[in-house]
PyMOL Python script that loads the backbone (N, CA, C, O; Angstrom):
from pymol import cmd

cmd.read_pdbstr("""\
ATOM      1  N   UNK A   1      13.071   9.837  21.672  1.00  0.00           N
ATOM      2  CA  UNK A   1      12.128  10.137  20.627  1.00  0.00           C
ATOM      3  C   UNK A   1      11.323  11.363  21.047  1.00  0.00           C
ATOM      4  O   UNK A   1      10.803  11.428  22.161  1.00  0.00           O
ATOM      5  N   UNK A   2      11.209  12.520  19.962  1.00  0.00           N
ATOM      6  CA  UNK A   2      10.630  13.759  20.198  1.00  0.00           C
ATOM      7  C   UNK A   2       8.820  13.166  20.407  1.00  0.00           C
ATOM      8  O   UNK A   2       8.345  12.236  19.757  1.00  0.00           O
ATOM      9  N   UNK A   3       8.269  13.756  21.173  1.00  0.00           N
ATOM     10  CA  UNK A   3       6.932  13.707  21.517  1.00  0.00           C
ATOM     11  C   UNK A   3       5.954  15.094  20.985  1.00  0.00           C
ATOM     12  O   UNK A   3       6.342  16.234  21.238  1.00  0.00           O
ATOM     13  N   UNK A   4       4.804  14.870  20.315  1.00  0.00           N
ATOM     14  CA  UNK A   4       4.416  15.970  19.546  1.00  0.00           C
ATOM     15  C   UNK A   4       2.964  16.162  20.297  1.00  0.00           C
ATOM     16  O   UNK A   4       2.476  15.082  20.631  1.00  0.00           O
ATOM     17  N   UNK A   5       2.263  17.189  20.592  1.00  0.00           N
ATOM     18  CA  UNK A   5       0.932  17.910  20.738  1.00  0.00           C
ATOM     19  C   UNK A   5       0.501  17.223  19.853  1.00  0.00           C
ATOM     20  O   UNK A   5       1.102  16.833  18.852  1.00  0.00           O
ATOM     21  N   UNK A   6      -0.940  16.963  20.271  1.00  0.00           N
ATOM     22  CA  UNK A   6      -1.761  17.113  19.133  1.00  0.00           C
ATOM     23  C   UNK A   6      -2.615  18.314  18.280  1.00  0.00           C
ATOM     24  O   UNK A   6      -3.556  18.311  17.487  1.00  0.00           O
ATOM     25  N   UNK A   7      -1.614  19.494  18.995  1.00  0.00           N
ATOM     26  CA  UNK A   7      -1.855  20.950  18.794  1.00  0.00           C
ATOM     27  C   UNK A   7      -0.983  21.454  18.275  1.00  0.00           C
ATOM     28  O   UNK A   7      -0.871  22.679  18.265  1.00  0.00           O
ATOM     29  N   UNK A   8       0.344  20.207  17.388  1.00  0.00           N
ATOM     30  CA  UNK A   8       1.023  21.225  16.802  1.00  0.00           C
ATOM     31  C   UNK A   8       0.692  21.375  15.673  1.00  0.00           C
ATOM     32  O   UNK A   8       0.395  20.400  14.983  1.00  0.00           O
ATOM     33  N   UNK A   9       0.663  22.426  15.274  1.00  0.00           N
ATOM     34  CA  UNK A   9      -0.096  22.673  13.725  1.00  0.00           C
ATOM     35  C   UNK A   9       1.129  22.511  12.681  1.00  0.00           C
ATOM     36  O   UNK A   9       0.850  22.595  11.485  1.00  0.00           O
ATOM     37  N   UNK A  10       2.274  22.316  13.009  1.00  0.00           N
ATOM     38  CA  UNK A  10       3.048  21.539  11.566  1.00  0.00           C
ATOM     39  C   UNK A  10       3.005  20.187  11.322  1.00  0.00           C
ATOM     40  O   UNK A  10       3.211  19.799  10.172  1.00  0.00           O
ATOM     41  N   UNK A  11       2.723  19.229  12.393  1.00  0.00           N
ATOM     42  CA  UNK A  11       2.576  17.952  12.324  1.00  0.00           C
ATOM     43  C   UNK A  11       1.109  17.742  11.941  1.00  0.00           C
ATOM     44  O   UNK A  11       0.969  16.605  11.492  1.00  0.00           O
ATOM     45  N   UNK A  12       0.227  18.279  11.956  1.00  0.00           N
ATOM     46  CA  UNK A  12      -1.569  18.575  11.540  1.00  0.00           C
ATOM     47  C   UNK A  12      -1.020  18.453  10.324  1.00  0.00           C
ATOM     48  O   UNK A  12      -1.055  17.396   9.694  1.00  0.00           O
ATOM     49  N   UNK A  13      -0.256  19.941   9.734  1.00  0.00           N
ATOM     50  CA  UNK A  13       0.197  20.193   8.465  1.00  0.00           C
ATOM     51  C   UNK A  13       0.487  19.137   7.467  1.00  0.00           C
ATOM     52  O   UNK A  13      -0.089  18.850   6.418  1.00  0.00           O
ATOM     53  N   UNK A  14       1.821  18.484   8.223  1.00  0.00           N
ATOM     54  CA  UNK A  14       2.074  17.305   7.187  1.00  0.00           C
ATOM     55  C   UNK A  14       1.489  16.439   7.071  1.00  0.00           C
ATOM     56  O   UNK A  14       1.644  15.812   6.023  1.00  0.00           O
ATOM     57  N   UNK A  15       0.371  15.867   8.216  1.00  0.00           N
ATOM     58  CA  UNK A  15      -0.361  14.465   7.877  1.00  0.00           C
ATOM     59  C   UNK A  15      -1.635  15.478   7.178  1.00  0.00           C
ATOM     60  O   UNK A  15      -2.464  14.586   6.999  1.00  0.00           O
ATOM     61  N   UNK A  16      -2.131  16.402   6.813  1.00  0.00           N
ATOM     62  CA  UNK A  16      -3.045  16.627   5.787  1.00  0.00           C
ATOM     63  C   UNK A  16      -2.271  16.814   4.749  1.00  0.00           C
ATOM     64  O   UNK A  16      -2.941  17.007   3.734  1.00  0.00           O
ATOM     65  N   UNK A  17      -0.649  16.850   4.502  1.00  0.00           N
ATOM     66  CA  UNK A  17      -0.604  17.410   3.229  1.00  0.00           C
ATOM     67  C   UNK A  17      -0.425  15.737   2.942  1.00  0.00           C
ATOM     68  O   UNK A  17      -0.683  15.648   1.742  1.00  0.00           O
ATOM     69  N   UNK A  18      -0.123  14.410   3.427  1.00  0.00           N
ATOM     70  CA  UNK A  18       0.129  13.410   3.277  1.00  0.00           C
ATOM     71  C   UNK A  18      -0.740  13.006   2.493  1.00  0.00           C
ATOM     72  O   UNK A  18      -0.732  12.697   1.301  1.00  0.00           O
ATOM     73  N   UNK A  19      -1.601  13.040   3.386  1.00  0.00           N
ATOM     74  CA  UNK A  19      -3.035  12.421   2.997  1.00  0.00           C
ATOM     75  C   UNK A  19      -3.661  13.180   1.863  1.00  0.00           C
ATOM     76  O   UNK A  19      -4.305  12.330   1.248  1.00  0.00           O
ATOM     77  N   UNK A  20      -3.784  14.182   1.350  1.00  0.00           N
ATOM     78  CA  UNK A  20      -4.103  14.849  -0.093  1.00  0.00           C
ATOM     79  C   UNK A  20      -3.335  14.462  -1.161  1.00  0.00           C
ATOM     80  O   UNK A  20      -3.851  14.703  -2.252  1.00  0.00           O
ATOM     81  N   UNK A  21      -1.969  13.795  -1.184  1.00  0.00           N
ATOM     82  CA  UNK A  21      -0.708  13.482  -1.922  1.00  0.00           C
ATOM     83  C   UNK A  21      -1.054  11.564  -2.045  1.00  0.00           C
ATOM     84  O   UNK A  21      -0.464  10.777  -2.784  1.00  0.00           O
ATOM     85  N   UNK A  22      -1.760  11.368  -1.427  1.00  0.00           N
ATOM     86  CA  UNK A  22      -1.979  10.038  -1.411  1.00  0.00           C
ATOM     87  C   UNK A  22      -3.711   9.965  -2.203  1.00  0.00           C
ATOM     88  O   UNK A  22      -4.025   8.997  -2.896  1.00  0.00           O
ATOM     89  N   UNK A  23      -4.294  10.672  -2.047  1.00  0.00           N
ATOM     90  CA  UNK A  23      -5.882  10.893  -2.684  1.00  0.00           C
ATOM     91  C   UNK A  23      -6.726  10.267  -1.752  1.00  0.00           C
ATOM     92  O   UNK A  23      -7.477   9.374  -2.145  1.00  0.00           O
ATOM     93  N   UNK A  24      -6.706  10.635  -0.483  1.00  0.00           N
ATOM     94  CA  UNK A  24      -7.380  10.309   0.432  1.00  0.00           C
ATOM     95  C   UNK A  24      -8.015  11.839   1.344  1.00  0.00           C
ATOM     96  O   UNK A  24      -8.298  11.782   2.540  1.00  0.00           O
ATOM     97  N   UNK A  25      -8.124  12.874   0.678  1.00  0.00           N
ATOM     98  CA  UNK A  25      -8.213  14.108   1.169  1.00  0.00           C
ATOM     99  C   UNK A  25      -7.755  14.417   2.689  1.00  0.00           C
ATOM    100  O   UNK A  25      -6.790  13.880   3.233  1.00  0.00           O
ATOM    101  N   UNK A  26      -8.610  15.375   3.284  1.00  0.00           N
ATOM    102  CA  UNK A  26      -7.206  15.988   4.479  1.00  0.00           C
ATOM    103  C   UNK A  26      -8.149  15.650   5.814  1.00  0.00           C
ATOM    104  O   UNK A  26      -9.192  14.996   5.802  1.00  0.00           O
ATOM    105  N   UNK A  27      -7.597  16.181   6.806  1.00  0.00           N
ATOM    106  CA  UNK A  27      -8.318  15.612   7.826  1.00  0.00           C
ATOM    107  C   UNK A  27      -9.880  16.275   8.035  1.00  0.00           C
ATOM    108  O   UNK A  27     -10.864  15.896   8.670  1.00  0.00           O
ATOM    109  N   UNK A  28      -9.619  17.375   7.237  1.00  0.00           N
ATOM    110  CA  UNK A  28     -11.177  18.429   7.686  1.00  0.00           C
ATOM    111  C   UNK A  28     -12.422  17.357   6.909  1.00  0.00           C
ATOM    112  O   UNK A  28     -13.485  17.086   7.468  1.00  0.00           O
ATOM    113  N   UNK A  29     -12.092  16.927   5.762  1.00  0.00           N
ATOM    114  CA  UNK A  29     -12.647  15.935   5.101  1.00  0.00           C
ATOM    115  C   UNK A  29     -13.252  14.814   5.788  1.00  0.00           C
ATOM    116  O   UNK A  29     -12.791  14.256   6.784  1.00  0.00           O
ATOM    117  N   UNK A  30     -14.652  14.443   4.988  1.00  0.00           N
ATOM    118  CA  UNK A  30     -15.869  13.491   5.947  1.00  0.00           C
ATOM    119  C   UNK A  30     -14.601  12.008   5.317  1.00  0.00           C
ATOM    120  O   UNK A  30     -13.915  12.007   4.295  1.00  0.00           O
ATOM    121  N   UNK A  31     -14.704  10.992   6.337  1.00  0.00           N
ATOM    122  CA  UNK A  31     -14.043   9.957   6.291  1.00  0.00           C
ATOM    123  C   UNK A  31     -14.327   8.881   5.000  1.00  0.00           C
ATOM    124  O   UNK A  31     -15.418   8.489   4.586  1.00  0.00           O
ATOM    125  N   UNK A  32     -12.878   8.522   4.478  1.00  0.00           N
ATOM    126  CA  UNK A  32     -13.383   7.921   2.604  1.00  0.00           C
ATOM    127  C   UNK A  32     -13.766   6.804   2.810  1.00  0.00           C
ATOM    128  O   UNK A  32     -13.481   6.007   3.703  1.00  0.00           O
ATOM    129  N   UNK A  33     -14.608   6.724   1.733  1.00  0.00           N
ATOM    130  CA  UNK A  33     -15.351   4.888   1.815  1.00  0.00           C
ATOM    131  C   UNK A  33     -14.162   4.282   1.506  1.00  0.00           C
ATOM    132  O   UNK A  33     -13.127   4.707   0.993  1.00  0.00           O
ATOM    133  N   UNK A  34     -14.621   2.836   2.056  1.00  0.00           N
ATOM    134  CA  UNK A  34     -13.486   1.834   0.864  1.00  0.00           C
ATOM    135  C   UNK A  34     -13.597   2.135  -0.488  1.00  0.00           C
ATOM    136  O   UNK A  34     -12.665   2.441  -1.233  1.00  0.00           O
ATOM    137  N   UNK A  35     -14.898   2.026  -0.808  1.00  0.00           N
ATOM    138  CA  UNK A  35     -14.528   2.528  -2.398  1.00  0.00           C
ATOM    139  C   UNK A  35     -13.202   3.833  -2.804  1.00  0.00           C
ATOM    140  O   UNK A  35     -12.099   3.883  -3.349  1.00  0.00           O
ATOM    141  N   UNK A  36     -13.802   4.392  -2.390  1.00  0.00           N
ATOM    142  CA  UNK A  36     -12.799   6.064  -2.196  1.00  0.00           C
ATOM    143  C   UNK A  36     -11.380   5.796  -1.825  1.00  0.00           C
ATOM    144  O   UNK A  36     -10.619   6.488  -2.502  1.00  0.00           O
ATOM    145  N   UNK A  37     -10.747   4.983  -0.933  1.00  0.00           N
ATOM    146  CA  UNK A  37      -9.907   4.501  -0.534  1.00  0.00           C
ATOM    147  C   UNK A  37      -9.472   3.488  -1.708  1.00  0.00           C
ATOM    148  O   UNK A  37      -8.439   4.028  -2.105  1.00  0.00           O
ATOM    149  N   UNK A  38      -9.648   2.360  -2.481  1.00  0.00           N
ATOM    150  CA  UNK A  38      -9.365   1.642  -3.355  1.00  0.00           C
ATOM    151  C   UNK A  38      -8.794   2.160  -4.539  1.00  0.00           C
ATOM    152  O   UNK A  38      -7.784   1.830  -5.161  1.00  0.00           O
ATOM    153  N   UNK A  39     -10.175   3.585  -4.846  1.00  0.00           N
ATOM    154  CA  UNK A  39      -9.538   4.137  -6.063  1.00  0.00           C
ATOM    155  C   UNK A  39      -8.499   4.819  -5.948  1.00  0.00           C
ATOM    156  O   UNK A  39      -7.700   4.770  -6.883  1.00  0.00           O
ATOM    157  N   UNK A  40      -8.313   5.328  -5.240  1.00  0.00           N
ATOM    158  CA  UNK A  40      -7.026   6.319  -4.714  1.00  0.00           C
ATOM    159  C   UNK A  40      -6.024   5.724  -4.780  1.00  0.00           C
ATOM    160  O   UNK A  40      -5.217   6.135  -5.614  1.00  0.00           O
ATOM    161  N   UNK A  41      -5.600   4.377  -3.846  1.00  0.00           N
ATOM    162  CA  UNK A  41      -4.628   3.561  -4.263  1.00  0.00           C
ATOM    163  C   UNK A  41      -4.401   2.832  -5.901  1.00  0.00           C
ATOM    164  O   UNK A  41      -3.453   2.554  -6.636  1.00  0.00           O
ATOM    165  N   UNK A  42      -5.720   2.748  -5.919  1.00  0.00           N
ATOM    166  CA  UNK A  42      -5.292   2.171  -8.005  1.00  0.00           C
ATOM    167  C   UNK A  42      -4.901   3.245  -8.872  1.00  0.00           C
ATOM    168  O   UNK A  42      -4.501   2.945  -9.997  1.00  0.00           O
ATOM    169  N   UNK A  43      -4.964   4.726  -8.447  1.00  0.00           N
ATOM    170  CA  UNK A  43      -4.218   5.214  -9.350  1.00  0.00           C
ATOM    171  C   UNK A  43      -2.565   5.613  -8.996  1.00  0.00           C
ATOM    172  O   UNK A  43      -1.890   6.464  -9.575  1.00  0.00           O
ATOM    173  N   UNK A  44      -2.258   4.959  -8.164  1.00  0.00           N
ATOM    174  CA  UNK A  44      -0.769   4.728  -7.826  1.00  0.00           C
ATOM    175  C   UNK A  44       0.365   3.954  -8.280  1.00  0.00           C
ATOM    176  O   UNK A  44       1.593   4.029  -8.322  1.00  0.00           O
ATOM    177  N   UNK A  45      -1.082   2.761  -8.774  1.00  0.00           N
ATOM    178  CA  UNK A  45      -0.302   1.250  -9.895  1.00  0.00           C
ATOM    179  C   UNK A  45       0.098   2.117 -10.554  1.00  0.00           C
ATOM    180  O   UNK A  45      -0.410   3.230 -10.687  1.00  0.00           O
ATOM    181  N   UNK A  46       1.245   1.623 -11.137  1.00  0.00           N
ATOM    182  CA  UNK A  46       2.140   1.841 -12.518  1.00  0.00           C
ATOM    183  C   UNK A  46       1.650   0.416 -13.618  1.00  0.00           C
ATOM    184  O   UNK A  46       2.422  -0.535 -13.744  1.00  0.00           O
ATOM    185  N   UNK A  47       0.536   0.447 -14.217  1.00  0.00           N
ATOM    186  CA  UNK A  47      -0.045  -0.750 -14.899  1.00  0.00           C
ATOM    187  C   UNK A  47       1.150  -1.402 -15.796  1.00  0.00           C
ATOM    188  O   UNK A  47       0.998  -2.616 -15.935  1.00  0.00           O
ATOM    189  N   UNK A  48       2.325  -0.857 -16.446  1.00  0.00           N
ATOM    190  CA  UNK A  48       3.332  -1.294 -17.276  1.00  0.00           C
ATOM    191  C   UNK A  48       4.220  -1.411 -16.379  1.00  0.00           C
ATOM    192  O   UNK A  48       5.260  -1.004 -16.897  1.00  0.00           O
ATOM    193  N   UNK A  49       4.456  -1.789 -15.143  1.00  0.00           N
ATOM    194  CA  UNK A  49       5.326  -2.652 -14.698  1.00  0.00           C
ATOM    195  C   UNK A  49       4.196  -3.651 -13.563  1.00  0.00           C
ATOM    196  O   UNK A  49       3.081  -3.417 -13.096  1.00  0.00           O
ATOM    197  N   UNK A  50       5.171  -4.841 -13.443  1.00  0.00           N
ATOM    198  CA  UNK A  50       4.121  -5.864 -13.324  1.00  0.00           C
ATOM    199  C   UNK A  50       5.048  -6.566 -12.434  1.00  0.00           C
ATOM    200  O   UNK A  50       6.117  -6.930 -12.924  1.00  0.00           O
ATOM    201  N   UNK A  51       4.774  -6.841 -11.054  1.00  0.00           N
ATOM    202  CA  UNK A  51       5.899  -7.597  -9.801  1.00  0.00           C
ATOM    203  C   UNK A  51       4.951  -9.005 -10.074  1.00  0.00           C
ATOM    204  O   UNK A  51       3.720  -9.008 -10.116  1.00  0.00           O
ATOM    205  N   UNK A  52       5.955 -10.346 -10.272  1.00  0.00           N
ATOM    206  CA  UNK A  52       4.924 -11.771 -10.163  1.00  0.00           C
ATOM    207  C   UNK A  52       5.212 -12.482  -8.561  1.00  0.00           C
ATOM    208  O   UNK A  52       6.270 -12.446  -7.933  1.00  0.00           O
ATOM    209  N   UNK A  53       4.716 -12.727  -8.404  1.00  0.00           N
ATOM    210  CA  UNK A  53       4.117 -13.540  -6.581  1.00  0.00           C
ATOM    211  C   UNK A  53       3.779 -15.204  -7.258  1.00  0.00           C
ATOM    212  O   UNK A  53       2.821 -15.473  -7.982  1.00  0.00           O
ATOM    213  N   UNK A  54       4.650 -15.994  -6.878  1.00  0.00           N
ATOM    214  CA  UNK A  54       4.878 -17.637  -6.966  1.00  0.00           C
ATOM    215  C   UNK A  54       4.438 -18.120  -5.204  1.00  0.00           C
ATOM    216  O   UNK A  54       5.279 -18.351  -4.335  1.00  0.00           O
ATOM    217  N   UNK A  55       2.851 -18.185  -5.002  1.00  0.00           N
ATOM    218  CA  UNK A  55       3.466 -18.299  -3.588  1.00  0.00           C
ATOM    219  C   UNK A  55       2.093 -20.136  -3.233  1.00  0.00           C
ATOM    220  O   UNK A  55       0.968 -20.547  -3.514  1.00  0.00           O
ATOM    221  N   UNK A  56       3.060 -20.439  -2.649  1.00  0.00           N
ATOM    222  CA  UNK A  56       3.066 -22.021  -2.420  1.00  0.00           C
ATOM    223  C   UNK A  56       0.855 -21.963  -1.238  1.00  0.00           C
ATOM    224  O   UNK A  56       0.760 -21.446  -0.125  1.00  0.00           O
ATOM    225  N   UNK A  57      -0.174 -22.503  -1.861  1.00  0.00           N
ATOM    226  CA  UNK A  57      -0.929 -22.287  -0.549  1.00  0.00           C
ATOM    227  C   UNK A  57      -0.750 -22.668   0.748  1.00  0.00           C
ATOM    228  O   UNK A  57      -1.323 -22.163   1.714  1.00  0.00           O
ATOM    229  N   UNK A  58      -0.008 -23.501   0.772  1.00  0.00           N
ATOM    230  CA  UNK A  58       0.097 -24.201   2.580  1.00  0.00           C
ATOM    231  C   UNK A  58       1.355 -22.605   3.345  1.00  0.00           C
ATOM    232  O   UNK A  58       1.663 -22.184   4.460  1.00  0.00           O
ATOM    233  N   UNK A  59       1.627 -22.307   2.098  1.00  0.00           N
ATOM    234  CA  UNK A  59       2.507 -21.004   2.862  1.00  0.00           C
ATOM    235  C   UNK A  59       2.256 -19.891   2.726  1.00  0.00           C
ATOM    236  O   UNK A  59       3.208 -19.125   2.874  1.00  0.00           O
ATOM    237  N   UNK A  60       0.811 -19.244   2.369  1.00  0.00           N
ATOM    238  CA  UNK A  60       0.812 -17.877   1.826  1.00  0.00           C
ATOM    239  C   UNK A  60       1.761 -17.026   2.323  1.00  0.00           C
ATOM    240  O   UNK A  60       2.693 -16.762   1.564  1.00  0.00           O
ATOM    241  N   UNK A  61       1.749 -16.297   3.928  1.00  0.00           N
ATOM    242  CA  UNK A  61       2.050 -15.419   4.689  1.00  0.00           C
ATOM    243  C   UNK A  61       3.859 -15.681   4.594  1.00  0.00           C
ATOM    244  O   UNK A  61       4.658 -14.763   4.409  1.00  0.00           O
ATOM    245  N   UNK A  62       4.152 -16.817   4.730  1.00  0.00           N
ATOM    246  CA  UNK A  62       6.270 -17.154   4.036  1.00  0.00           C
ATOM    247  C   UNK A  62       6.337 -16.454   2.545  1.00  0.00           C
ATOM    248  O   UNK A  62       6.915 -15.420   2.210  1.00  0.00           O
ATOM    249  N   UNK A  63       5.559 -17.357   1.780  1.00  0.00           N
ATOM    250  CA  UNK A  63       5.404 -16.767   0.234  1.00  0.00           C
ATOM    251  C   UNK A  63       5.649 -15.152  -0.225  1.00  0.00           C
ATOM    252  O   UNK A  63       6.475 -14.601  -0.953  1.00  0.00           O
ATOM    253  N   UNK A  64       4.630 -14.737   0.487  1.00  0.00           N
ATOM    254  CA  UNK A  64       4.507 -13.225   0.287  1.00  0.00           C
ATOM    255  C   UNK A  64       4.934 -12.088   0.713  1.00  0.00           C
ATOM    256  O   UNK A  64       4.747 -10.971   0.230  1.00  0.00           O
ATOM    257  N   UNK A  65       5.932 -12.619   2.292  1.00  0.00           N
ATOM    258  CA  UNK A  65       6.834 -11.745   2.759  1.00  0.00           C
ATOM    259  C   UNK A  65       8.114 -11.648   2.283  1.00  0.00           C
ATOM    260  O   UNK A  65       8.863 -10.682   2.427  1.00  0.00           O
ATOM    261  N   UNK A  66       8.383 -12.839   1.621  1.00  0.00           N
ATOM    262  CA  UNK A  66       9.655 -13.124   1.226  1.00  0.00           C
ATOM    263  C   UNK A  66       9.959 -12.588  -0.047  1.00  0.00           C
ATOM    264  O   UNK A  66      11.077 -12.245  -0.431  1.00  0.00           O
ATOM    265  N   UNK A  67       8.381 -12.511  -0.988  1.00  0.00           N
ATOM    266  CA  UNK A  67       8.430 -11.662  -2.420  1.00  0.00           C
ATOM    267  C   UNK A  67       8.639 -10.476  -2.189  1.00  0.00           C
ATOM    268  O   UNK A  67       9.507  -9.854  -2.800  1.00  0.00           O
ATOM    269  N   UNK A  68       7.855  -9.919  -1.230  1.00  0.00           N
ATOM    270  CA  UNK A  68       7.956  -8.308  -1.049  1.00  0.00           C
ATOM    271  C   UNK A  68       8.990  -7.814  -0.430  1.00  0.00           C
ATOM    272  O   UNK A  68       8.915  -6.587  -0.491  1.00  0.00           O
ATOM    273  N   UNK A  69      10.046  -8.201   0.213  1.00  0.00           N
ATOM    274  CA  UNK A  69      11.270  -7.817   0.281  1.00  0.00           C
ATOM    275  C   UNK A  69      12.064  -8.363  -0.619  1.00  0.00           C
ATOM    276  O   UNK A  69      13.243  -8.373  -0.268  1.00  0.00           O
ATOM    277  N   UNK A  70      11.794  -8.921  -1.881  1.00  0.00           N
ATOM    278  CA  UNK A  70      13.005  -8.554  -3.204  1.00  0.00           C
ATOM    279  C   UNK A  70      12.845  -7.308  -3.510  1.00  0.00           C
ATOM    280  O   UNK A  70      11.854  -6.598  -3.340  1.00  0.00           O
ATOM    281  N   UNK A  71      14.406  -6.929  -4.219  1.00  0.00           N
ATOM    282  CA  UNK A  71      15.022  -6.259  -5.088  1.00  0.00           C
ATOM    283  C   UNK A  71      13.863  -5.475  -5.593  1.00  0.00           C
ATOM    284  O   UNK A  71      13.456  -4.442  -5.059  1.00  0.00           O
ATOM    285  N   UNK A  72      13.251  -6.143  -6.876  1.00  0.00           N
ATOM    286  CA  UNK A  72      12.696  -6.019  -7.222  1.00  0.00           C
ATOM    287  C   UNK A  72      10.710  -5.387  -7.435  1.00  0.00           C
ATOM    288  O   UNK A  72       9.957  -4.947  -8.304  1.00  0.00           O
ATOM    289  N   UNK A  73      10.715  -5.816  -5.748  1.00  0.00           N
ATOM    290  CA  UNK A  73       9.227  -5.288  -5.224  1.00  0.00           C
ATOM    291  C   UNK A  73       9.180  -4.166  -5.272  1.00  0.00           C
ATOM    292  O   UNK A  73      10.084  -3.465  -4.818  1.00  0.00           O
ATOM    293  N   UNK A  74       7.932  -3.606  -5.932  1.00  0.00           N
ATOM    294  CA  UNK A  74       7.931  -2.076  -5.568  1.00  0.00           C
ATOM    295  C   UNK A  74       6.221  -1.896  -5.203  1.00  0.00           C
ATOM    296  O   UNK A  74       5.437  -2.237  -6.088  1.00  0.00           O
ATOM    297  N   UNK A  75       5.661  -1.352  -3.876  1.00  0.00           N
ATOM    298  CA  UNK A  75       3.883  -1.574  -4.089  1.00  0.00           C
ATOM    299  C   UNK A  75       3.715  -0.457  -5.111  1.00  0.00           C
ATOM    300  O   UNK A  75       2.511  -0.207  -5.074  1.00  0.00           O
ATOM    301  N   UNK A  76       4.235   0.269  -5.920  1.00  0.00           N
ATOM    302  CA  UNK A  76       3.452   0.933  -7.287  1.00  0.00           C
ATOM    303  C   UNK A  76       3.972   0.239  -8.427  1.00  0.00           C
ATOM    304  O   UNK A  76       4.475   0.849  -9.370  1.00  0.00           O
ATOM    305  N   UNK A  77       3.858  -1.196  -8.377  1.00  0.00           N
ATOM    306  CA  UNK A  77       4.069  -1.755  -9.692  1.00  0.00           C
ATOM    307  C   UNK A  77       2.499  -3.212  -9.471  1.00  0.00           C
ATOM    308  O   UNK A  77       2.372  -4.070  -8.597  1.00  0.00           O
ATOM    309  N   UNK A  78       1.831  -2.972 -10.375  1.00  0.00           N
ATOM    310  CA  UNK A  78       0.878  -3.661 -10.766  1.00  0.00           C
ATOM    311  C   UNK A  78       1.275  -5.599 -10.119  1.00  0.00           C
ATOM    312  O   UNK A  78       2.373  -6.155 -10.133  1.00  0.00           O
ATOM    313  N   UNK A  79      -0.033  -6.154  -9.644  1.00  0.00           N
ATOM    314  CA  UNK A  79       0.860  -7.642  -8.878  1.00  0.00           C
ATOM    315  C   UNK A  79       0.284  -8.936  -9.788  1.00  0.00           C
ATOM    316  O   UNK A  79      -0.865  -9.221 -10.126  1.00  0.00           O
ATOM    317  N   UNK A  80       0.771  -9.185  -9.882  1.00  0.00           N
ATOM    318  CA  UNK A  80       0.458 -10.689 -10.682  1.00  0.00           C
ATOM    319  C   UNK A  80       0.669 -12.031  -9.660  1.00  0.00           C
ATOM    320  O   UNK A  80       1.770 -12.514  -9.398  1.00  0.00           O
ATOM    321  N   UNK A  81      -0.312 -12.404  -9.268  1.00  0.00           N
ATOM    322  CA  UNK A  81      -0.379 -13.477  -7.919  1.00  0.00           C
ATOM    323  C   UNK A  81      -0.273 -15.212  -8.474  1.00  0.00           C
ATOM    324  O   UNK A  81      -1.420 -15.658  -8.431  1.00  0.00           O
ATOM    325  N   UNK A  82       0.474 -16.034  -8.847  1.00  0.00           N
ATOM    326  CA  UNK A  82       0.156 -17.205  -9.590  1.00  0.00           C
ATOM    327  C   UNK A  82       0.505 -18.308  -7.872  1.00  0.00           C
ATOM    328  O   UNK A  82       1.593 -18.322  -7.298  1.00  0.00           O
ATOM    329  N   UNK A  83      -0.670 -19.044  -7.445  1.00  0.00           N
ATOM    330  CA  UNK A  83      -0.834 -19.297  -6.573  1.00  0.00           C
ATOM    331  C   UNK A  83      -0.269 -21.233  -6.771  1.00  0.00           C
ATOM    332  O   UNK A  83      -0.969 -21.745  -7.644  1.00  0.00           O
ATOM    333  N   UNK A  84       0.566 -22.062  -6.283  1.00  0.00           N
ATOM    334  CA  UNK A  84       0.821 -23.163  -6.500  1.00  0.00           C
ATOM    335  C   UNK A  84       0.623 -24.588  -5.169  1.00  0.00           C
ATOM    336  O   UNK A  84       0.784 -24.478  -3.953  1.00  0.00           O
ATOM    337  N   UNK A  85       0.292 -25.656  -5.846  1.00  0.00           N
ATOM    338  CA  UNK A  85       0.397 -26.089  -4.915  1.00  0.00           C
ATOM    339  C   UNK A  85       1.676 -27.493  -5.083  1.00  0.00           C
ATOM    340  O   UNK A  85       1.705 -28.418  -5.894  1.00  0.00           O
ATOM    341  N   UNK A  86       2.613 -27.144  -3.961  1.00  0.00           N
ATOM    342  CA  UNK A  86       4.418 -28.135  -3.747  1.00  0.00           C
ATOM    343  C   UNK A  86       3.940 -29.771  -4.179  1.00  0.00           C
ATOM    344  O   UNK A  86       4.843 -30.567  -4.437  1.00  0.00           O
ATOM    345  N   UNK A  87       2.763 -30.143  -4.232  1.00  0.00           N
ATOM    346  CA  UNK A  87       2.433 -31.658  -4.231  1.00  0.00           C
ATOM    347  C   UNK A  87       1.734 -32.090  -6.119  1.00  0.00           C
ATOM    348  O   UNK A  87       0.781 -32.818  -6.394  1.00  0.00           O
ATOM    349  N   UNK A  88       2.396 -31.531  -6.814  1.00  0.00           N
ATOM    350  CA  UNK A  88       1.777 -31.409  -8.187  1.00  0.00           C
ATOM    351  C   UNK A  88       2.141 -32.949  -8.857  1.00  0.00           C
ATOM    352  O   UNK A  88       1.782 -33.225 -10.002  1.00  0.00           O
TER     353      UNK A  88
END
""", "prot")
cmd.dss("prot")
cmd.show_as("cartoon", "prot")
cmd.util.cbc("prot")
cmd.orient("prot")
């Protein structure tokens, strides 16, 4: 694995152009609130598509790893969480 400076100025390059492409501004930039950080990611949802999460409470962390590697997962599709419990 290549090992990088923290003086190389193309790898500087791409994690500021990352981070401006994501709406989290660049590194010269004062550090984003959570707020600042939240909104940035909500305008990434795609609100007209909608991934649903069936996930059992005694299993959250099984539940939710197992949704997010379907087919179907995408994190820019809006989440719909319907939370159940196996003893109904």
């Amino acid at each position: 694995m290549e090992e990088y400076e923290p003086e190389d100025e193309s790898l500087q390059e791409a994690i500021a152009n990352s981070l401006s492409e994501t709406g989290f501004g660049t590194l010269k930039d004062e550090h984003p609130t959570t707020q600042e950080i939240v909104k940035g990611l909500n305008l990434q949802i795609n609100q007209d598509q909608i991934v649903r999460f069936n996930i059992i409470r005694r299993n959250v962390w099984d539940g939710a790893t197992r949704a997010m590697t379907r087919a179907n997962f995408s994190s820019d599709k809006a989440a719909d969480v319907k939370f159940t419990d196996d003893h109904l």
